[in-house]
C-alpha positions as CSV (number, residue, x, y, z in Angstrom):
1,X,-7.7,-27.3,-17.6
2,X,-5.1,-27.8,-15.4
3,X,-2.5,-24.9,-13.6
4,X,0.3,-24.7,-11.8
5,X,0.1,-21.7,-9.7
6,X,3.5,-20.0,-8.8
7,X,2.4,-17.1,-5.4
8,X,5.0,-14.6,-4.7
9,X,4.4,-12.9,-1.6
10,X,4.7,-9.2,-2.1
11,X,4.4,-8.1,1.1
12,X,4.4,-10.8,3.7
13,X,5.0,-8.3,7.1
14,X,1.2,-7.1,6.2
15,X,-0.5,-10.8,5.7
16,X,-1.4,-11.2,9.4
17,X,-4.9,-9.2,9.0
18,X,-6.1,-11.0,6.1
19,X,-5.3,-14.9,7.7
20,X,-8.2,-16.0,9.1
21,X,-10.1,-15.0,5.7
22,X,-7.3,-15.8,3.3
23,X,-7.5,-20.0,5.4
24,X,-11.6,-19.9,5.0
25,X,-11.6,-18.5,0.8
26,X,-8.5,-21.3,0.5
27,X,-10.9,-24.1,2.3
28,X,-13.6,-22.9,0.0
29,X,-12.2,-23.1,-3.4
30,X,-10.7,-26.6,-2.3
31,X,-14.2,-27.5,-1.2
32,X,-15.4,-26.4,-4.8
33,X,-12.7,-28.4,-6.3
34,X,-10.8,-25.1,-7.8
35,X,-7.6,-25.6,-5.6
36,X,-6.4,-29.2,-5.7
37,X,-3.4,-28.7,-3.5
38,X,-1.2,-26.2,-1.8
39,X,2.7,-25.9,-0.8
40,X,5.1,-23.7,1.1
41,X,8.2,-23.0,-0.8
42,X,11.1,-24.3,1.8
43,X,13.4,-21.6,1.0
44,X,12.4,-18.1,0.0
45,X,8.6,-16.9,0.5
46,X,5.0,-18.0,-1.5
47,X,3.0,-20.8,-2.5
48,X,2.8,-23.3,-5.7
49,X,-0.9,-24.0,-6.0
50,X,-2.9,-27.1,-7.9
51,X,-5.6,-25.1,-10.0
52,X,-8.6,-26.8,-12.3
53,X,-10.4,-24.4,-13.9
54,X,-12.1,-24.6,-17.8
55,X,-10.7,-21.4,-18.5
56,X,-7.1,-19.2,-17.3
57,X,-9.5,-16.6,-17.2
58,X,-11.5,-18.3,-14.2
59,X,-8.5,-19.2,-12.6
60,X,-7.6,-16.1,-12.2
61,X,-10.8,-15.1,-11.4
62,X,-11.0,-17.5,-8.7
63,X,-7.3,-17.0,-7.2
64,X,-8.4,-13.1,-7.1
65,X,-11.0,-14.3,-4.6
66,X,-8.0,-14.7,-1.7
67,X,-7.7,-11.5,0.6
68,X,-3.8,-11.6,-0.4
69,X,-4.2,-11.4,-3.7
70,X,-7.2,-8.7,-3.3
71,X,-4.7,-6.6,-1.2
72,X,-2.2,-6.9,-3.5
73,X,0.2,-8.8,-1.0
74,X,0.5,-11.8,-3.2
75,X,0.5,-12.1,-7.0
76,X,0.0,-15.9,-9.3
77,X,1.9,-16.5,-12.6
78,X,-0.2,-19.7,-14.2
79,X,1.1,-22.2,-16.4
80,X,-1.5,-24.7,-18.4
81,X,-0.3,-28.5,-17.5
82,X,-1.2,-31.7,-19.0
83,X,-0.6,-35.5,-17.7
84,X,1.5,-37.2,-19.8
């Protein structure tokens, strides 16, 4: 299953401890093929995320692995995509 990921950032003054960890979880669930791709919103804070997972359930479970969503500072609405 595919997702599109929508990130708002909560809390984005208290993100700076959690960078170095939040870059190395993100390189690993790309390397595991979980995140497929990630962009910056140009205007206004968080992410839109790529997500393949077989269930919502492990998508979440995944995103949850990210120190900003652990800390609360960031939060994911999913939506199930197809290709057309």
């Amino acid at each position: 299953m595919i997702f599109i990921a929508s990130g708002t950032d909560l809390r984005p003054n208290e993100f700076g401890p959690f960078m170095a960890e939040e870059a190395e979880v993100l390189e690993q669930l790309r390397a595991g093929g979980t995140v497929k791709a990630v962009f910056k919103r140009v205007s206004g804070g968080g992410v839109i995320s790529v997500v393949e997972a077989a269930t919502v359930e492990e998508a979440v479970e995944q995103l949850e692995r990210l120190p900003l969503v652990r800390e609360g500072l960031l939060t994911f609405e999913l939506t199930e995509v197809t290709e057309l």
